[in-house]
Short mmCIF file of the C-alpha atoms (twelve columns), coordinates in Angstrom:
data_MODEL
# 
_entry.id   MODEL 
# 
loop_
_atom_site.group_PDB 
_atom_site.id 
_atom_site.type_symbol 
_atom_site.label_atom_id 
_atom_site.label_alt_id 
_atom_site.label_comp_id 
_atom_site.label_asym_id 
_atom_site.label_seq_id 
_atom_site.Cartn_x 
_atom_site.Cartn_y 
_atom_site.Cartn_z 
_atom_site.pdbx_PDB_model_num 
ATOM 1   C CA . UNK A 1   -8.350  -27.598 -34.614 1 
ATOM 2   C CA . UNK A 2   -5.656  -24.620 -35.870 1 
ATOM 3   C CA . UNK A 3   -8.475  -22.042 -34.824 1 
ATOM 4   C CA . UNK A 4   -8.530  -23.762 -31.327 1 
ATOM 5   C CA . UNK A 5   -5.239  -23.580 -31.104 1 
ATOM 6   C CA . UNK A 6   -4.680  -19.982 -32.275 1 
ATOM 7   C CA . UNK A 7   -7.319  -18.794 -29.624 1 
ATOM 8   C CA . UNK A 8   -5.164  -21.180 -26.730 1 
ATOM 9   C CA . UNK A 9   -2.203  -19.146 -28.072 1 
ATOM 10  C CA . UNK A 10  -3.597  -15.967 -27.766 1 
ATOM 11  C CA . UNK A 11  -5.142  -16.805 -24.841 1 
ATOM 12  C CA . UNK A 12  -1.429  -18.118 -23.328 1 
ATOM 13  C CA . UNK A 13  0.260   -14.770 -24.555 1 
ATOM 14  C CA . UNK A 14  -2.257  -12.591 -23.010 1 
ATOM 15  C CA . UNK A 15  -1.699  -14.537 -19.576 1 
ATOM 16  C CA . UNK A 16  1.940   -14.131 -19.689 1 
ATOM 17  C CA . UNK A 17  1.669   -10.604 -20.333 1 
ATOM 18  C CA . UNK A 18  -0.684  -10.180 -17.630 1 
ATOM 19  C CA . UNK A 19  1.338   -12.789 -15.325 1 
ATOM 20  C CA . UNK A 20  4.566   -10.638 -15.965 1 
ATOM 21  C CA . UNK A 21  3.177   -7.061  -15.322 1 
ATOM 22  C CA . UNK A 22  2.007   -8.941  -11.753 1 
ATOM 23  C CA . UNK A 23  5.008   -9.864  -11.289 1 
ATOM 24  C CA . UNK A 24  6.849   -6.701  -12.062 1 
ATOM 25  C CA . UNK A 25  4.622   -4.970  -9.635  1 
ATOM 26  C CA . UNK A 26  4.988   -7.160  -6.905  1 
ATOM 27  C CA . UNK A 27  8.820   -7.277  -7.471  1 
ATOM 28  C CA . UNK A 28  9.000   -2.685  -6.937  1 
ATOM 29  C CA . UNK A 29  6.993   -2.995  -4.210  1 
ATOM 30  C CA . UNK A 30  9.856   -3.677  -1.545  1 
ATOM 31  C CA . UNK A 31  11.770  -1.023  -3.112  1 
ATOM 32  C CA . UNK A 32  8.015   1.402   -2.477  1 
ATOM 33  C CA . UNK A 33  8.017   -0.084  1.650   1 
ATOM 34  C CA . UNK A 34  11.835  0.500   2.208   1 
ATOM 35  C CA . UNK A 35  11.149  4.377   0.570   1 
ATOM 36  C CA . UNK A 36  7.944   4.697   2.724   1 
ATOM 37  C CA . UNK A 37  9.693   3.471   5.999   1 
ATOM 38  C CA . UNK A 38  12.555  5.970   5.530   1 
ATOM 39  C CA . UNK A 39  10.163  8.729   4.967   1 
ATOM 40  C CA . UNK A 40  8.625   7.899   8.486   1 
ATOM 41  C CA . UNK A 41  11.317  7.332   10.447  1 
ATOM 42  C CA . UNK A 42  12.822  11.066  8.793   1 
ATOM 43  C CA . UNK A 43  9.562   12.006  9.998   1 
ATOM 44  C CA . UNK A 44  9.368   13.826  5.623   1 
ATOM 45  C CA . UNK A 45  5.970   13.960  5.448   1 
ATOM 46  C CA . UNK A 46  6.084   15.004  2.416   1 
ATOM 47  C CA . UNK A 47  8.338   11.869  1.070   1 
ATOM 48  C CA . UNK A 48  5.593   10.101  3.120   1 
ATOM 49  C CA . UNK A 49  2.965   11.041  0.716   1 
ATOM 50  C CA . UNK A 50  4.978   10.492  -2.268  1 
ATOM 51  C CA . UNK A 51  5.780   7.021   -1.262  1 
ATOM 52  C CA . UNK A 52  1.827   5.972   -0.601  1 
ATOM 53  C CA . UNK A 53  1.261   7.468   -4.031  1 
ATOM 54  C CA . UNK A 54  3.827   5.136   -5.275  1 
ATOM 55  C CA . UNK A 55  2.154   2.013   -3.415  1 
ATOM 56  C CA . UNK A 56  -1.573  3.240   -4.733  1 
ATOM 57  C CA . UNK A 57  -0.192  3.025   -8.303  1 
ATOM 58  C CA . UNK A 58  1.638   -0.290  -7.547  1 
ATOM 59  C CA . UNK A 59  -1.834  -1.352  -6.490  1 
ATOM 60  C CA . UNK A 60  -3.486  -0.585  -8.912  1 
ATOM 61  C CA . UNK A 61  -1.196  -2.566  -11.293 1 
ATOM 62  C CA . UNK A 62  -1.614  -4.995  -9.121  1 
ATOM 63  C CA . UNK A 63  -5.358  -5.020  -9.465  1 
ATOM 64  C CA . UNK A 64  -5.213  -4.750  -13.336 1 
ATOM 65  C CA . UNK A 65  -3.543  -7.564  -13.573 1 
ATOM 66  C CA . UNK A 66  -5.256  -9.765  -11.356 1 
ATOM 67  C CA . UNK A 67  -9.031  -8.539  -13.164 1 
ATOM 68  C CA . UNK A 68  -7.290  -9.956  -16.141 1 
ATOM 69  C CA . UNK A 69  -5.362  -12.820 -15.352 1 
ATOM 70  C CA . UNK A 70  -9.137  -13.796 -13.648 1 
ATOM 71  C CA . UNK A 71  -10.881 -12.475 -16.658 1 
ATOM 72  C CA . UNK A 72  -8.501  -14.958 -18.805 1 
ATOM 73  C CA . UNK A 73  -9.089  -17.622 -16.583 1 
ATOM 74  C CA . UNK A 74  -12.469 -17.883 -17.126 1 
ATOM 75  C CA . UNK A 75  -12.293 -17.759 -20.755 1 
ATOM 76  C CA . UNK A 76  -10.608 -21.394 -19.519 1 
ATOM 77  C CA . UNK A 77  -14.163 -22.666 -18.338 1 
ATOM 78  C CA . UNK A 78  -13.357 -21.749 -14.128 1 
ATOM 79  C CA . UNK A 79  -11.614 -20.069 -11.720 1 
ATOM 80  C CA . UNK A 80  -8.264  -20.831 -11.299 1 
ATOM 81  C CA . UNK A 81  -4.696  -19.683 -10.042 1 
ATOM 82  C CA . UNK A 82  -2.060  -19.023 -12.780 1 
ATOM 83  C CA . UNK A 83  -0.842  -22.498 -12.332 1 
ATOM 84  C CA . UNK A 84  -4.133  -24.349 -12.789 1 
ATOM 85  C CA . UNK A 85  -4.327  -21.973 -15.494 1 
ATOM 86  C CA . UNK A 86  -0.934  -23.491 -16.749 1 
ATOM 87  C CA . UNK A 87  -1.922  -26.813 -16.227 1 
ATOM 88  C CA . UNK A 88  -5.305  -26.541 -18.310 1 
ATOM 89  C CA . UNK A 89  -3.515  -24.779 -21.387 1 
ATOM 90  C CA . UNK A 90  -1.303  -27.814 -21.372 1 
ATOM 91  C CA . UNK A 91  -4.858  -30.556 -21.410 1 
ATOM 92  C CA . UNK A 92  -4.873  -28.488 -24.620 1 
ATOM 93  C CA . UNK A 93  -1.740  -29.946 -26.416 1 
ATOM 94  C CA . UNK A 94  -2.750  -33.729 -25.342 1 
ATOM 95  C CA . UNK A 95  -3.356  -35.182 -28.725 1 
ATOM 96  C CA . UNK A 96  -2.648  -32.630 -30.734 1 
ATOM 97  C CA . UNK A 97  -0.392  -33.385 -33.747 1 
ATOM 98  C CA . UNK A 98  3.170   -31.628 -33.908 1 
ATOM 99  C CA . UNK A 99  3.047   -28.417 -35.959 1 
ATOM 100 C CA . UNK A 100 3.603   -24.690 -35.889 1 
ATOM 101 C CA . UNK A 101 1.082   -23.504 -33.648 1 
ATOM 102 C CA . UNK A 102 1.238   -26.445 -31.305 1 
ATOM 103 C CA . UNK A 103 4.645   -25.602 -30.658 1 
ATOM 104 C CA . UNK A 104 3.958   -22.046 -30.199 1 
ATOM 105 C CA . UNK A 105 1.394   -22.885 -27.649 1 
ATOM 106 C CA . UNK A 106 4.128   -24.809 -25.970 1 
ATOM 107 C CA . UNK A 107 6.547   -22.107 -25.766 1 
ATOM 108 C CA . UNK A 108 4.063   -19.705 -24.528 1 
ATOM 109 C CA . UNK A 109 3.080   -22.236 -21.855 1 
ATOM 110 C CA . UNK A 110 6.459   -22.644 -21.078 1 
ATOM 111 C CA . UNK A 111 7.064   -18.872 -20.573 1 
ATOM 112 C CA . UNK A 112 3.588   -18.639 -18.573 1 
ATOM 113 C CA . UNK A 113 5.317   -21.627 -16.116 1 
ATOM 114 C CA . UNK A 114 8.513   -20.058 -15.735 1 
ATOM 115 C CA . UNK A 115 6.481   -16.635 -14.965 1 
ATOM 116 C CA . UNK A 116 4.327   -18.224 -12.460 1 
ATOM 117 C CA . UNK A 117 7.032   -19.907 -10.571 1 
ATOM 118 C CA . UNK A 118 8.961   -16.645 -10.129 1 
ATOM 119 C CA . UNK A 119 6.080   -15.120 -9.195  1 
ATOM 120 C CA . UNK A 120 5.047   -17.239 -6.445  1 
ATOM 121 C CA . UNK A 121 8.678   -17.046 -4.995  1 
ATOM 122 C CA . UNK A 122 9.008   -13.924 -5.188  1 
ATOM 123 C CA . UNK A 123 5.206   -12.761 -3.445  1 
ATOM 124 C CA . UNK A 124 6.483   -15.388 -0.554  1 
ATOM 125 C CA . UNK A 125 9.013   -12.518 0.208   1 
ATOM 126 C CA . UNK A 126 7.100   -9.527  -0.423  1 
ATOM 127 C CA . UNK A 127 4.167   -10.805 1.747   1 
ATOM 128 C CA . UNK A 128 6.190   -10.312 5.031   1 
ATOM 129 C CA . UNK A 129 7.105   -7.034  4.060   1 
ATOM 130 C CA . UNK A 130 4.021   -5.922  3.269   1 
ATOM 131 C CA . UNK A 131 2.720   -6.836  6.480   1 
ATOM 132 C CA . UNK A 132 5.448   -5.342  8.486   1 
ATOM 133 C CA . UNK A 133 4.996   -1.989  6.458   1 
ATOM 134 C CA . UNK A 134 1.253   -2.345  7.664   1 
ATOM 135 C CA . UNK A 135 2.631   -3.109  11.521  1 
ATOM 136 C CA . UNK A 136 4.611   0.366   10.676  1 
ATOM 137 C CA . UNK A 137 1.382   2.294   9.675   1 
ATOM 138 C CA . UNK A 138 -0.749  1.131   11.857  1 
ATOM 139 C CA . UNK A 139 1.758   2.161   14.557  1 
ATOM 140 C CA . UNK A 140 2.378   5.741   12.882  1 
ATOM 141 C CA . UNK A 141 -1.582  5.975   12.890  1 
ATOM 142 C CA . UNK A 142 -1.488  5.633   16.837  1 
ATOM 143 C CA . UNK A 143 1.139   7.572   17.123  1 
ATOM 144 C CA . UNK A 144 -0.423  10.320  15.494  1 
ATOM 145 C CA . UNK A 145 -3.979  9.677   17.080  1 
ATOM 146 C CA . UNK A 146 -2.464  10.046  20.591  1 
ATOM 147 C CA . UNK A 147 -0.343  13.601  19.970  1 
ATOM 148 C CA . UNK A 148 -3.561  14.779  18.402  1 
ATOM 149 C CA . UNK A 149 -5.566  13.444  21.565  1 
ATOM 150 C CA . UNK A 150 -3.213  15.336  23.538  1 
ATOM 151 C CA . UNK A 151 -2.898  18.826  21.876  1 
ATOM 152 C CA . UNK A 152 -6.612  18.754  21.549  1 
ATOM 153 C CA . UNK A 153 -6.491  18.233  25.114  1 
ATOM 154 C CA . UNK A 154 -3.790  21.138  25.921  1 
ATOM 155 C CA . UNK A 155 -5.608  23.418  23.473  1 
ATOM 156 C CA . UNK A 156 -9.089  22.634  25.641  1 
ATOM 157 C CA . UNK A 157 -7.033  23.491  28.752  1 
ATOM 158 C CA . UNK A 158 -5.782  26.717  27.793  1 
ATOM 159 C CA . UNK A 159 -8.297  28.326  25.968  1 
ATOM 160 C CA . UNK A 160 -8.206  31.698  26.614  1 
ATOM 161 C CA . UNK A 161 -11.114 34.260  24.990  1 
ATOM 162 C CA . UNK A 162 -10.185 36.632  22.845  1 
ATOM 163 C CA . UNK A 163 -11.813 40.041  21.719  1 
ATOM 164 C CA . UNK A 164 -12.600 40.941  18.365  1 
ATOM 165 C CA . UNK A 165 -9.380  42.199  17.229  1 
ATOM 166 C CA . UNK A 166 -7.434  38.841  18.570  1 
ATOM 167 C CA . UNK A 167 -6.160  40.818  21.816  1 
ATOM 168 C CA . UNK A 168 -6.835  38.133  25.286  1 
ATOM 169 C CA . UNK A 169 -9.948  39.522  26.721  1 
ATOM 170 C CA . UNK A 170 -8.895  40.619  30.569  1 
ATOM 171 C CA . UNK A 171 -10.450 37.839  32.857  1 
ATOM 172 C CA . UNK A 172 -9.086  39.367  36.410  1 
ATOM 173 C CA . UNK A 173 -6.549  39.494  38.427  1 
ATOM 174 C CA . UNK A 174 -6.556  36.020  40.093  1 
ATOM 175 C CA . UNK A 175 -7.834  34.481  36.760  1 
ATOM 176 C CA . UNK A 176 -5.506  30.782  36.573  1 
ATOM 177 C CA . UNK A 177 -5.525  30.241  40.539  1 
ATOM 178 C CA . UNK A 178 -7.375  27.863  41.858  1 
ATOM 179 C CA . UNK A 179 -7.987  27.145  44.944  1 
ATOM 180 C CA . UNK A 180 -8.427  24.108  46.779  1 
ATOM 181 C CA . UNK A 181 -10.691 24.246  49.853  1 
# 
């Protein structure tokens, strides 16, 4: 039973480290938006940049932790969401004497709960934002689509042919008149 327990403990610790590295990526992530939106709105392009570089590595922590907290969670026997994952690890203390490691386990569970709930309050707030930073690109994205519509267009409109050594070629005397019959 002790090395059953040992490997629930390890187990436990590994999904509260994994639980609280989610957590601490989700919780800089406003802080990455609000950087981002100034950037746009400053029209610093270059700020721009640095701020989606900041979201692609919050991402990514994102990611690691989720392969992991999965990866953990199937070491349980299923699928589950951190609190199922709670829930299970705590089916593991029912009937198991008091002693050392069973109240380690405990207080690892205990930390994994109080990890999970403040992550599930705290991705209720950063879900909005995140979808009104993606309102904000996708708007930006227009934005930019159109201007570069347009001065494609322009460019079309007045191209002029030059010679060889960039001088405008001579097209005539009555070359932009047009006339309408």
């Amino acid at each position: 039973m002790s090395s059953n327990l040992e490997a629930a403990i390890e187990l436990a610790s590994s999904l509260k480290n994994e639980a609280e590295r989610l957590y601490r990526a989700y919780d800089a992530l406003p802080a990455a938006l609000a950087v981002e939106k100034r950037a746009i709105e400053a029209a610093d392009f270059g700020a721009v940049e640095a701020a989606g570089k900041m979201k692609a590595d919050l991402a990514d922590e994102v990611e690691l932790a989720f392969n992991a907290i999965r990866a953990y969670a199937d070491r349980l026997g299923r699928r589950q969401t951190l609190s199922q994952c709670v829930v299970a690890l705590e089916e593991i203390l029912v009937g198991v004497p008091q002693s050392l490691a069973a109240d380690v386990l405990r207080h690892q569970i205990q930390g994994l709960a109080r990890l999970t709930a403040q992550f599930d309050e705290r991705s209720k707030t950063v879900k909005p934002e995140i979808e009104r930073n993606k309102v904000l690109l996708e708007t930006m994205l227009a934005a930019y689509q159109e201007s570069y519509r347009f001065w494609v267009s322009v460019s079309e409109e007045t191209a002029s042919n030059y010679d060889q050594r960039g001088v405008q070629a001579s097209k005539g005397r009555n070359h932009g008149f047009r006339a309408r019959a």
